[in-house]
OpenMM code with the backbone's topology and positions (N, CA, C; nanometers):
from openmm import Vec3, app, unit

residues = "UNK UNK UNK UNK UNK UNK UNK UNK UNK UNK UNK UNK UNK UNK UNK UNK UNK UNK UNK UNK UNK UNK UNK UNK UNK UNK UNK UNK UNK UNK UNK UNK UNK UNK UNK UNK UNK UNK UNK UNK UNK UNK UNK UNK UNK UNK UNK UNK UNK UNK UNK UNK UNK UNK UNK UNK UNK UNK UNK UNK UNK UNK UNK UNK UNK UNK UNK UNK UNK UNK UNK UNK UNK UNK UNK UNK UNK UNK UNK UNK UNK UNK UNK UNK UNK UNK UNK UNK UNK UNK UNK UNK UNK UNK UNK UNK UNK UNK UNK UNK UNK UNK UNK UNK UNK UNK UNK UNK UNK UNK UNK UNK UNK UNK UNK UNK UNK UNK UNK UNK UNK UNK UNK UNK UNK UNK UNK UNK UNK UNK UNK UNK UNK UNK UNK UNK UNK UNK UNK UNK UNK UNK UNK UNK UNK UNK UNK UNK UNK UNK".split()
positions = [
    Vec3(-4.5998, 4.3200, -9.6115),
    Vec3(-4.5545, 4.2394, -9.5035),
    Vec3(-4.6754, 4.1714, -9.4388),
    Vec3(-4.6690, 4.0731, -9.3635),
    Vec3(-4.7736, 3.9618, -9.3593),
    Vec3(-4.7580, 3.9592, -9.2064),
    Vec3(-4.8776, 3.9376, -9.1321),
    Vec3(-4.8342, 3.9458, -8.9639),
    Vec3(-4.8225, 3.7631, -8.9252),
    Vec3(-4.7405, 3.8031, -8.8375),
    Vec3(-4.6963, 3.6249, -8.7733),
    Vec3(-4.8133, 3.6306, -8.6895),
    Vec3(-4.8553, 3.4649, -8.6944),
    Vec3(-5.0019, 3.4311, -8.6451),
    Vec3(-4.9721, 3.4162, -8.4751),
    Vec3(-4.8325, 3.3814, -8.4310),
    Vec3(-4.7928, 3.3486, -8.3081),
    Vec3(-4.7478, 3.4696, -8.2211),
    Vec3(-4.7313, 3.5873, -8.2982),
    Vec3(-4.7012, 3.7210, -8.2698),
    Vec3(-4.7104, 3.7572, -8.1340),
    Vec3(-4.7977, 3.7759, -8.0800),
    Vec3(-4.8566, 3.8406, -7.9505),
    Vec3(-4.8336, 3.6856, -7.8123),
    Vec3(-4.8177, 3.6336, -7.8732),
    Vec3(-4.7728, 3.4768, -7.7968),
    Vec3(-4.6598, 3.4852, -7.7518),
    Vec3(-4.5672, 3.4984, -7.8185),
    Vec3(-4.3997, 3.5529, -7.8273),
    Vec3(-4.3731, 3.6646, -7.7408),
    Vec3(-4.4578, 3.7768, -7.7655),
    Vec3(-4.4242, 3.8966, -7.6969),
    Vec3(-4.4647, 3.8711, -7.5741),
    Vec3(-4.5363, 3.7909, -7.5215),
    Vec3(-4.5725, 3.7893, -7.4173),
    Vec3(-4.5029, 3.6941, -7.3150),
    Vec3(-4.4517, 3.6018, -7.4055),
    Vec3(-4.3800, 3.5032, -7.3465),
    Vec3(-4.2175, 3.5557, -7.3312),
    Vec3(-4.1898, 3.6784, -7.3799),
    Vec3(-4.0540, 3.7620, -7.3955),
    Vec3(-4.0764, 3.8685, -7.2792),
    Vec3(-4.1942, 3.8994, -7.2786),
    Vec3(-4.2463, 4.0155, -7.1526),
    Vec3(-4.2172, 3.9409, -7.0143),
    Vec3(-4.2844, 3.8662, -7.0103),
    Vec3(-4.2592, 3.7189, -6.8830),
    Vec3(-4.1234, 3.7102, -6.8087),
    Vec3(-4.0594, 3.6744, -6.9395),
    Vec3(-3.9021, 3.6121, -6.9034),
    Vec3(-3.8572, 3.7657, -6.8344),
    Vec3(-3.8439, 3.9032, -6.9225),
    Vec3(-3.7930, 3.9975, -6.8680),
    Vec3(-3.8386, 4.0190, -6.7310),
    Vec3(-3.9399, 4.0421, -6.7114),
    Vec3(-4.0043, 4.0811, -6.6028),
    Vec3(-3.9584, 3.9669, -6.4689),
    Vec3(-3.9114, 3.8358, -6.5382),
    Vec3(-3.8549, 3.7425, -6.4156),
    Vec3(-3.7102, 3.7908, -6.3907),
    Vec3(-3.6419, 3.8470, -6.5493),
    Vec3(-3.4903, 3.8635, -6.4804),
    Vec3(-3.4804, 3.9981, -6.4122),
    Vec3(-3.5608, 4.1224, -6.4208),
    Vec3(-3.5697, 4.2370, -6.3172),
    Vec3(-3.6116, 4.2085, -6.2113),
    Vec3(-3.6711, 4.1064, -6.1868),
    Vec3(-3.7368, 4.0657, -6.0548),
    Vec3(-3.6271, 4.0289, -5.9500),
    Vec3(-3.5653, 3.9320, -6.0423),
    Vec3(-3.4506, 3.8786, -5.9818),
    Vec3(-3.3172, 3.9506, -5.9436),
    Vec3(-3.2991, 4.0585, -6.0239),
    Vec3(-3.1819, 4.1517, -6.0339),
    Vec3(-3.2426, 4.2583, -5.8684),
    Vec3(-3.3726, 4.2753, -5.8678),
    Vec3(-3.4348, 4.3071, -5.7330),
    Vec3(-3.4404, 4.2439, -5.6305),
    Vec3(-3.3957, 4.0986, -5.5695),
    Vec3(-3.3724, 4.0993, -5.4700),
    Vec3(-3.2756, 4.1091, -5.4041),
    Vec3(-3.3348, 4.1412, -5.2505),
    Vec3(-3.2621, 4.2033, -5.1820),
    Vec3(-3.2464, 4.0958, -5.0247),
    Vec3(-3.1486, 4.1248, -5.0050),
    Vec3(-3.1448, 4.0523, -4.8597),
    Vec3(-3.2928, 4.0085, -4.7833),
    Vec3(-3.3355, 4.1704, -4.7516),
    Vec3(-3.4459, 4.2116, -4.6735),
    Vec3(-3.5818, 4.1317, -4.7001),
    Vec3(-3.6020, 4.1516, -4.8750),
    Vec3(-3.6655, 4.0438, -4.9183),
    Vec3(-3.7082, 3.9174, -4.9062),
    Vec3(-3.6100, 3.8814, -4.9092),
    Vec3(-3.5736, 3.7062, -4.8216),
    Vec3(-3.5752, 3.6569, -4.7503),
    Vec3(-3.5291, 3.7655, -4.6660),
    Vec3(-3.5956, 3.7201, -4.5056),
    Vec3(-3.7270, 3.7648, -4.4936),
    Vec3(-3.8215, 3.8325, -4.5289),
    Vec3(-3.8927, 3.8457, -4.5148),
    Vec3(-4.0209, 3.7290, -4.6054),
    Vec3(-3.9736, 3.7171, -4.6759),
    Vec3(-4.0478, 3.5634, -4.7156),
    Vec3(-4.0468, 3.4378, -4.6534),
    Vec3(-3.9303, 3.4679, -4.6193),
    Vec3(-3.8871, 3.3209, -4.4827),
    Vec3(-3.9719, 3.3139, -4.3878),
    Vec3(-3.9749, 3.4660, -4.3425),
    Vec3(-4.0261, 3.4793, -4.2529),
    Vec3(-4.1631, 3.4606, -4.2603),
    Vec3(-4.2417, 3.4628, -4.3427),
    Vec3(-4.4136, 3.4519, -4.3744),
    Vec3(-4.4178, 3.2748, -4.4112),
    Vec3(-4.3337, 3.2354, -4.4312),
    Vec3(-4.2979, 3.0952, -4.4716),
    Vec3(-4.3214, 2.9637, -4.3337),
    Vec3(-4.2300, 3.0713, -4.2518),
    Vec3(-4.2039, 2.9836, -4.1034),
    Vec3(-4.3109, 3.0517, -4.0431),
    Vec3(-4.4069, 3.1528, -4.0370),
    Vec3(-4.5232, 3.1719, -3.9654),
    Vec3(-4.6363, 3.0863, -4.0085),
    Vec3(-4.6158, 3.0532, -4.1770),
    Vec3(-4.7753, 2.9676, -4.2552),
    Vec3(-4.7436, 2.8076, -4.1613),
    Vec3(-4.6170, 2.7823, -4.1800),
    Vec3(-4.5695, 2.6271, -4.1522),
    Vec3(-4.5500, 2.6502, -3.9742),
    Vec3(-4.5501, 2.7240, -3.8884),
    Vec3(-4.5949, 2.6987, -3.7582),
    Vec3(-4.7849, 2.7095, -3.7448),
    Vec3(-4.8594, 2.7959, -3.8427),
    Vec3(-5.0157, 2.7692, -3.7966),
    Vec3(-5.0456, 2.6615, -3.8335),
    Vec3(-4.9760, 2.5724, -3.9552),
    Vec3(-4.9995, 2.4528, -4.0144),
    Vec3(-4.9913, 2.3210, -3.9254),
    Vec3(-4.8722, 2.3696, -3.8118),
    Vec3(-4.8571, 2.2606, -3.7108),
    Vec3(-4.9235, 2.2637, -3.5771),
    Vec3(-4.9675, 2.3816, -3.5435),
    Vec3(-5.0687, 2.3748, -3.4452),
    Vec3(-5.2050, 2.3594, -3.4619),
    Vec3(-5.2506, 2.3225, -3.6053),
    Vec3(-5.3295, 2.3141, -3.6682),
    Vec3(-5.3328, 2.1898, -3.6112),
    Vec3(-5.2635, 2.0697, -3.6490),
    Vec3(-5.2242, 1.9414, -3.6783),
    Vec3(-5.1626, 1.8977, -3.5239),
    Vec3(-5.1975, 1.9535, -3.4732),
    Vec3(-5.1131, 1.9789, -3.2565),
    Vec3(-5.2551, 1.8395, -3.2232),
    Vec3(-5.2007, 1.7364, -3.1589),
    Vec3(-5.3231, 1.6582, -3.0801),
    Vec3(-5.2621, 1.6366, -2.9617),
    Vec3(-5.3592, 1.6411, -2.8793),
    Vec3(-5.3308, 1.6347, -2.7655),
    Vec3(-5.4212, 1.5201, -2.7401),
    Vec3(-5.3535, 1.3931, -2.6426),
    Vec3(-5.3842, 1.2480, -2.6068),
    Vec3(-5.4471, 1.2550, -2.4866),
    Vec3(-5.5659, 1.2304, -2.4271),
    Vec3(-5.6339, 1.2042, -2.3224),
    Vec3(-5.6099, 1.0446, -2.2724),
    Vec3(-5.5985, 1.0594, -2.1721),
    Vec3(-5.5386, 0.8705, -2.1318),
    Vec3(-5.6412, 0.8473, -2.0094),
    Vec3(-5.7380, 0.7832, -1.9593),
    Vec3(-5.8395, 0.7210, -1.8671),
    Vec3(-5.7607, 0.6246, -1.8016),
    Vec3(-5.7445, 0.6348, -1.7180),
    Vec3(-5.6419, 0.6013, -1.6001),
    Vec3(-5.7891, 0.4953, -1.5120),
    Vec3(-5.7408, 0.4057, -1.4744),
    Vec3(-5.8600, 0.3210, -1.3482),
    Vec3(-5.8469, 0.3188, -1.2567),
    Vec3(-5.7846, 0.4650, -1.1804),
    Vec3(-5.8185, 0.4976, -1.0309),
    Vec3(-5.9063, 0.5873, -0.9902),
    Vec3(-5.9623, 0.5323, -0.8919),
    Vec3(-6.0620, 0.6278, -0.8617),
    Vec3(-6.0389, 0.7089, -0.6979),
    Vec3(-6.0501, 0.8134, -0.6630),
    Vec3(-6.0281, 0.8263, -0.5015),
    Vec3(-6.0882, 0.7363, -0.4078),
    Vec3(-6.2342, 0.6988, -0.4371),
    Vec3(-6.3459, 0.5867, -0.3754),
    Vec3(-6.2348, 0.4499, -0.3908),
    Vec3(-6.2018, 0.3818, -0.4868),
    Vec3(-6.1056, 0.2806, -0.4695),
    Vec3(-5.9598, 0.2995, -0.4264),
    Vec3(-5.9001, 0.3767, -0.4481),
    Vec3(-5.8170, 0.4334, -0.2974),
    Vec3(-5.8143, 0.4405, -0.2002),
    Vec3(-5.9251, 0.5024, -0.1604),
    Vec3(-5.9969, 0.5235, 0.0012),
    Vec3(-6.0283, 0.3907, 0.0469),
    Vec3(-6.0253, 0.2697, -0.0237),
    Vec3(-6.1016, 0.1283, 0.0026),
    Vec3(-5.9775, 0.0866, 0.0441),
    Vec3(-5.8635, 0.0884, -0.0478),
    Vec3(-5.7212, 0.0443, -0.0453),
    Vec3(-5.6885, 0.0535, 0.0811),
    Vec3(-5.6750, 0.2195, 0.1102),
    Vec3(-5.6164, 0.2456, 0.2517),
    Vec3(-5.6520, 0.1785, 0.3790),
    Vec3(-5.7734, 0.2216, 0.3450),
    Vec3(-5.8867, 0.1403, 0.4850),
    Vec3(-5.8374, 0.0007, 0.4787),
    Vec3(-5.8310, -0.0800, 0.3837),
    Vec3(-5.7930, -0.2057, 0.3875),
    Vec3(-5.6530, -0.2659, 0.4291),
    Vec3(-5.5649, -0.1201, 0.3883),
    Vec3(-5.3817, -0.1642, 0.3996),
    Vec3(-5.3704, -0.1674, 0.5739),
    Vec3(-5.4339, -0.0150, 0.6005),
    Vec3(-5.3715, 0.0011, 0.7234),
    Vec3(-5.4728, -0.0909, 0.8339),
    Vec3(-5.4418, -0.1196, 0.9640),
    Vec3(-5.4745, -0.1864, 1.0548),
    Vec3(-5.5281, -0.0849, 1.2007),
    Vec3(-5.6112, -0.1647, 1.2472),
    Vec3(-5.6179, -0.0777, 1.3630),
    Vec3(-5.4934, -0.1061, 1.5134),
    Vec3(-5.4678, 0.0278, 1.5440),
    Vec3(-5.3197, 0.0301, 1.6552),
    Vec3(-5.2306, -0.0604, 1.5636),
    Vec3(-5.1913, -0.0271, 1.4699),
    Vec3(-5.0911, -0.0865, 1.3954),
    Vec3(-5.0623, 0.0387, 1.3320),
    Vec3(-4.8879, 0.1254, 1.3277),
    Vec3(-4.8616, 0.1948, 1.2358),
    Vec3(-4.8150, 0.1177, 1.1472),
    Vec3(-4.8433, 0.2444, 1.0077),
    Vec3(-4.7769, 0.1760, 0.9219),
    Vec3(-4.7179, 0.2897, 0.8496),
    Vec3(-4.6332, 0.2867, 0.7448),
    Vec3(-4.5268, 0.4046, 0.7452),
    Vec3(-4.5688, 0.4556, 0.6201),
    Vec3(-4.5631, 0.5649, 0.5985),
    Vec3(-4.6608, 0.6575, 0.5078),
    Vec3(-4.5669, 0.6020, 0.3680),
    Vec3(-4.4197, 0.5822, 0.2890),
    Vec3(-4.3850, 0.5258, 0.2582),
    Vec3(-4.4491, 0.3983, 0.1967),
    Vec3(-4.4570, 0.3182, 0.2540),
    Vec3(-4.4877, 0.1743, 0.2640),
    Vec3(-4.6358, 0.1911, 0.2059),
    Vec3(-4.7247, 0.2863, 0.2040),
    Vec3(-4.8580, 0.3030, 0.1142),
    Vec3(-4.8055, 0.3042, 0.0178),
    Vec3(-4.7381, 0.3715, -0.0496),
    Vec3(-4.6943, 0.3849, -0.2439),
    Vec3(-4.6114, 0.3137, -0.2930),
    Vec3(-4.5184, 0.2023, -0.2332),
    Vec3(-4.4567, 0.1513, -0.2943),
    Vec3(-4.5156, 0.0748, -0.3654),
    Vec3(-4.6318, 0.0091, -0.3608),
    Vec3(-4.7046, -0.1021, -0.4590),
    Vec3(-4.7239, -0.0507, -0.5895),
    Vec3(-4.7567, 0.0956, -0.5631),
    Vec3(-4.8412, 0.1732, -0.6911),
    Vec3(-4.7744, 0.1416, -0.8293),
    Vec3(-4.8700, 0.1945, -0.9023),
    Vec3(-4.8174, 0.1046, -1.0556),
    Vec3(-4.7281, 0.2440, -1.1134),
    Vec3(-4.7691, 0.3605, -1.1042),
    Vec3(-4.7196, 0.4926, -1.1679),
    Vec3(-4.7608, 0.5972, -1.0734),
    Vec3(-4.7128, 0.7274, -1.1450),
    Vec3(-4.7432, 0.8366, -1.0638),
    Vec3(-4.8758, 0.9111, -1.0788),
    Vec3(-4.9498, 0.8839, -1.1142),
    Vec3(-5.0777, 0.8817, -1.1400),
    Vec3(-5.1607, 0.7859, -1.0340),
    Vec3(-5.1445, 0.6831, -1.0416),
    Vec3(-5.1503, 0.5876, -0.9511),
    Vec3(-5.1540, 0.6657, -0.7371),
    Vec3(-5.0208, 0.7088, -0.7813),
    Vec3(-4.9804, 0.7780, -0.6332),
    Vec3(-5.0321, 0.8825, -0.5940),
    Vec3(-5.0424, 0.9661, -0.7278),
    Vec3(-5.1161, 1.1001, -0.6375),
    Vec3(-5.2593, 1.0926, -0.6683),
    Vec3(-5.3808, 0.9905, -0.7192),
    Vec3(-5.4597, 0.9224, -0.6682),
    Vec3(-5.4780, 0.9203, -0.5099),
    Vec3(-5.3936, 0.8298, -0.5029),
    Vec3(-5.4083, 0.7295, -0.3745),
    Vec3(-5.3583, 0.8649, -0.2671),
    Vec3(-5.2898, 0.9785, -0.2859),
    Vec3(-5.2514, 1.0572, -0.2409),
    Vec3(-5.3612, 1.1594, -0.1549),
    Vec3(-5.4505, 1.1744, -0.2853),
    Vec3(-5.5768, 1.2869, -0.2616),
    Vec3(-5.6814, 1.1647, -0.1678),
    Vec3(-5.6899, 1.0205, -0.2055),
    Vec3(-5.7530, 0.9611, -0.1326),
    Vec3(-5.7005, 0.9917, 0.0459),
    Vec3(-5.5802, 0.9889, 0.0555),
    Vec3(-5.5466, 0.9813, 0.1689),
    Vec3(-5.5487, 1.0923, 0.3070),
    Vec3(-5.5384, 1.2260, 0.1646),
    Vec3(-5.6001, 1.3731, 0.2555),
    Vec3(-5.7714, 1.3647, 0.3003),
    Vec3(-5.7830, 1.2979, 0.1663),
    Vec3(-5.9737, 1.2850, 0.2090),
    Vec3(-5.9717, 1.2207, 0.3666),
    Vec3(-5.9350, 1.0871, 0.3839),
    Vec3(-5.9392, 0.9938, 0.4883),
    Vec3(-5.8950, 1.1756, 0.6160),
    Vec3(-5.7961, 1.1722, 0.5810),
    Vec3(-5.7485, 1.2374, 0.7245),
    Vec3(-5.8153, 1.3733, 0.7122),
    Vec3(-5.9156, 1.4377, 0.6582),
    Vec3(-5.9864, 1.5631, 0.6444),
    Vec3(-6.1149, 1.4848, 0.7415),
    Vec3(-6.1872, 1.3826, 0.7253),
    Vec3(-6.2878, 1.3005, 0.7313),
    Vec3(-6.2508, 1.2669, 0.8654),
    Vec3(-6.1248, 1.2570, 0.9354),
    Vec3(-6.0771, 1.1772, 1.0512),
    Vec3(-6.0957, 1.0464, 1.0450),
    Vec3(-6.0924, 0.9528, 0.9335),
    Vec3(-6.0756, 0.7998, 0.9183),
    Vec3(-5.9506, 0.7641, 0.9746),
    Vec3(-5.8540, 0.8553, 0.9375),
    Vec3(-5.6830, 0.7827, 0.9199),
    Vec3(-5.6592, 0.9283, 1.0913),
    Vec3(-5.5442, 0.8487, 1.1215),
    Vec3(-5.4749, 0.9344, 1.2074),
    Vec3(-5.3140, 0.9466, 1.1739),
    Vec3(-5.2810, 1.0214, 1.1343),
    Vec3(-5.1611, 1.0964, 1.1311),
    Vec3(-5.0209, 1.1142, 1.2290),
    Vec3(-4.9634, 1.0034, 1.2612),
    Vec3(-4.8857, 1.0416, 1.3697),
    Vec3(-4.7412, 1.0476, 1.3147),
    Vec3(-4.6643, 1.1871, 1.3619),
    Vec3(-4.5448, 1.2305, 1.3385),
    Vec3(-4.4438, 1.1443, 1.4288),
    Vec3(-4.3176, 1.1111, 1.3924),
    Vec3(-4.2110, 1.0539, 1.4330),
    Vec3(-4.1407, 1.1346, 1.4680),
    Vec3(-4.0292, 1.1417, 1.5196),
    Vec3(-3.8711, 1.2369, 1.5466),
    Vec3(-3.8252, 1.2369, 1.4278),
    Vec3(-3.7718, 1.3457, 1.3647),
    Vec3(-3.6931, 1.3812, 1.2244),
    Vec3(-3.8032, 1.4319, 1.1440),
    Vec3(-3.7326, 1.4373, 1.0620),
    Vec3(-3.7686, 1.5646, 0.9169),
    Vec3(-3.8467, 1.3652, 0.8241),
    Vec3(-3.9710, 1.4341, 0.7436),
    Vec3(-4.0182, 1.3566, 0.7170),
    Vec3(-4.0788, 1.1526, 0.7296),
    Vec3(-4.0524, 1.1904, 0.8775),
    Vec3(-4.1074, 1.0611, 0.9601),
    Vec3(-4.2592, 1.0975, 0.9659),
    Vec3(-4.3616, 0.9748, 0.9180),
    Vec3(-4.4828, 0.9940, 0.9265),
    Vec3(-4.5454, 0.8439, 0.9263),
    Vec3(-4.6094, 0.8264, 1.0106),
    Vec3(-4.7438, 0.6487, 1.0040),
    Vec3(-4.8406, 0.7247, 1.0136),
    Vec3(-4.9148, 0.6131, 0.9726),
    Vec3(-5.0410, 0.6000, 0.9514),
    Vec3(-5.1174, 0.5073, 1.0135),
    Vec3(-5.2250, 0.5334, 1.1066),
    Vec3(-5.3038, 0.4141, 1.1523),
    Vec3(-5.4797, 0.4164, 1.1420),
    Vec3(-5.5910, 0.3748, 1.1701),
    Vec3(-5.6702, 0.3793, 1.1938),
    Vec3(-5.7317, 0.3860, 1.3154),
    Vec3(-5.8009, 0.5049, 1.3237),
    Vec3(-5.8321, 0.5703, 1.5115),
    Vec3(-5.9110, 0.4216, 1.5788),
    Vec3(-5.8847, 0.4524, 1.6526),
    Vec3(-5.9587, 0.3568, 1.7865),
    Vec3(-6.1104, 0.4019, 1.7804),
    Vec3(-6.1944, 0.3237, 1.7755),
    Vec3(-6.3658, 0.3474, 1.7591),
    Vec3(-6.3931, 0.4672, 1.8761),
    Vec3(-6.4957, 0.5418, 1.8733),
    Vec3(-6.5105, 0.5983, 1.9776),
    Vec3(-6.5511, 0.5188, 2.1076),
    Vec3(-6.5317, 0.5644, 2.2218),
    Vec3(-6.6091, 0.4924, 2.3246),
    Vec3(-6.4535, 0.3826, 2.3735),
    Vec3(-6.3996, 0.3441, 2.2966),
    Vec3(-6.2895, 0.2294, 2.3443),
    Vec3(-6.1865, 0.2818, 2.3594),
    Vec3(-6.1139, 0.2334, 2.4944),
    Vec3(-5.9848, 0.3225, 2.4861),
    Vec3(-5.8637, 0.1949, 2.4667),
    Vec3(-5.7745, 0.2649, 2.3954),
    Vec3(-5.6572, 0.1399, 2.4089),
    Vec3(-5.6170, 0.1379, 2.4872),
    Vec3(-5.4780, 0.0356, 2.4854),
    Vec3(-5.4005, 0.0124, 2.6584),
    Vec3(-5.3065, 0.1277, 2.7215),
    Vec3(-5.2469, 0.2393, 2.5692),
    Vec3(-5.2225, 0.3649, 2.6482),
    Vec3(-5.2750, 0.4682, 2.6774),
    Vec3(-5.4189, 0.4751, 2.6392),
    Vec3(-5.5005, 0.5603, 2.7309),
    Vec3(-5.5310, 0.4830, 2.8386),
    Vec3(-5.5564, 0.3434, 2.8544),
    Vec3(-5.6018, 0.3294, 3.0118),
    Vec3(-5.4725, 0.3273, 3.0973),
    Vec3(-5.3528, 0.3036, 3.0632),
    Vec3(-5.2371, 0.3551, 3.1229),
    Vec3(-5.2297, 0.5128, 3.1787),
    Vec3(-5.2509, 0.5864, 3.1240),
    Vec3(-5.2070, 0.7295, 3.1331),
    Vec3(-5.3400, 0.7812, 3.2481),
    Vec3(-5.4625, 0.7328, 3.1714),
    Vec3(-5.5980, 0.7764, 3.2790),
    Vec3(-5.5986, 0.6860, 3.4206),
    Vec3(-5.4983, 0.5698, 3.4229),
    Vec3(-5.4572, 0.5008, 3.5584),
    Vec3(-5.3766, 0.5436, 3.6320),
    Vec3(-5.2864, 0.6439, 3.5745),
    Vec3(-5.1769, 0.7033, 3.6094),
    Vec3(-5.2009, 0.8345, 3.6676),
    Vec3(-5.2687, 0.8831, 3.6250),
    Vec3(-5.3445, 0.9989, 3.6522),
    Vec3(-5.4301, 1.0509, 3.7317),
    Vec3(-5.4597, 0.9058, 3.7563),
    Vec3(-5.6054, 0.8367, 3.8749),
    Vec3(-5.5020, 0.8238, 4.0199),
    Vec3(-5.4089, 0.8196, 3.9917),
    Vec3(-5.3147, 0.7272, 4.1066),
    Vec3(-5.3189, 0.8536, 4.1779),
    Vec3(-5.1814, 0.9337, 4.0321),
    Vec3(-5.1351, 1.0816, 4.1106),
    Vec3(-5.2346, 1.1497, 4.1944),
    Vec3(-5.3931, 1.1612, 4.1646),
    Vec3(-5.4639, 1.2632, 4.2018),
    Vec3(-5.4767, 1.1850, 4.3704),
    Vec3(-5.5338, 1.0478, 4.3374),
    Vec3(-5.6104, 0.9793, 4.4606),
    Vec3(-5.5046, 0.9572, 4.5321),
    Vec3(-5.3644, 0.8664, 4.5015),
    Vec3(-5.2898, 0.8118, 4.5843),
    Vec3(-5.1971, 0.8580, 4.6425),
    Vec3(-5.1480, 0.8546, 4.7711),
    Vec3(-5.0748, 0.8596, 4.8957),
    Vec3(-4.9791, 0.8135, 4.9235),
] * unit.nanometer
topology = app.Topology()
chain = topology.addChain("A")
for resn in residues:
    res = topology.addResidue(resn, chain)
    for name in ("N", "CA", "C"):
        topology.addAtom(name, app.Element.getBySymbol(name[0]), res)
């Protein structure tokens, strides 16, 4: 008898196939999910891998805010806290101009005066030192009267 030259080629390629259909006759539920499961953990590190996050440079600055304000509001002129943000382009824009505006009133640039009701608020620019407006010299005339006058 004469040996086949492809011999060990065959057997191996017959070993293969078996070994795929016991493989297969072996799975099990548990199996499966558990490959899934290593499947959907590779393909979530793959996407946070691939995760970008967009930085956007915005052209406000608090210093050009703070210029804004000083410029909007007037002196003895309120103006209604409102009526600052409506121009703004976005909300970025606003709470900008927002932090500019705590600066001003931390600094005492801006004065703060409350209205009657739930969220009534103006805004004005203080009176220079040394100058009084017409209702302080009202009130210190008034005051002058009560003490001196008869």
């Amino acid at each position: 008898m004469t040996p086949r030259g492809y011999a060990s080629t065959e057997i191996r390629k017959l070993a293969e196939h078996a070994l795929a259909d016991v493989e297969m006759e072996s799975v099990t539920l548990y199996k499966l999910l558990r490959v899934f499961e290593r499947l959907l953990t590779r393909f979530e590190d793959d996407q946070k891998a691939k995760r970008i996050h967009t930085v956007y440079n915005y052209n406000y600055t608090i210093q050009d805010q703070r210029a804004y304000l000083q410029r909007t509001l007037k002196r003895g002129e309120k103006t209604a806290f409102e009526d600052l943000f409506l121009t703004l382009e976005n909300r970025i824009h606003a709470i900008v101009t927002f932090l500019a505006l705590l600066e001003l009133l931390n600094a005492q640039e801006l004065e703060l005066i409350q209205g009657e009701g739930m969220n009534n608020f103006w805004l004005t620019l203080p009176e220079p030192e040394g100058r009084m407006n017409s209702i302080d010299i009202r009130r210190l005339y008034a005051s002058s009267v009560g003490i001196f006058g008869t």
